[in-house]
N, C-alpha and C positions, 0 to 999 in steps of 0.2 A: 783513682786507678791504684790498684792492691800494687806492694813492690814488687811482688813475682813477676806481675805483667811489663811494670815499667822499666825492669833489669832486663827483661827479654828482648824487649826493644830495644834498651839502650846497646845489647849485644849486638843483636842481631843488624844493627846501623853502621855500626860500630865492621863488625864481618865483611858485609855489603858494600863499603866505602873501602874498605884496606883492598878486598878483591877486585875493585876499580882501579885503585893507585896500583897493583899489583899490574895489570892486563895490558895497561898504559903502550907498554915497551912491547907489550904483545900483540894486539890488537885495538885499534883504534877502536871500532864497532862491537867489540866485546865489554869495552869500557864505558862506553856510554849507557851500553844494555845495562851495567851493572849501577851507575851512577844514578839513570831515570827508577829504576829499582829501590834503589837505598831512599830518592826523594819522597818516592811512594809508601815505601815503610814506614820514612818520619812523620807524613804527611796522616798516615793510619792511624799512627798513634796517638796524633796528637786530635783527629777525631773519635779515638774511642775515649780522650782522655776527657772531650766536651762533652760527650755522650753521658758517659758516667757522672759528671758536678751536675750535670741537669736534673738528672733520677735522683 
């Protein structure tokens, strides 16, 4: 995985997770939204990152 891509992600996990701890106080069901989200980001990336060693 090029480091543009793996910066982006580590951002964008990184955003996704503080916006969860952020909602917390706010909404319960907002937070969760934002938590199954972030696991789905990390979870992307870490298939584009098998994708890519395979090729």
């Amino acid at each position: 995985m090029s480091k543009g891509l793996s910066l982006w992600f580590s951002i964008s996990s990184i955003i996704l997770l503080t916006a969860a701890a952020i909602s917390i106080s706010y909404n319960a069901f907002i937070a969760i939204a934002f938590a199954i989200l972030s696991v789905f980001n990390i979870g992307w990336g870490f298939m584009i990152k098998a994708k890519k060693r395979r090729s």
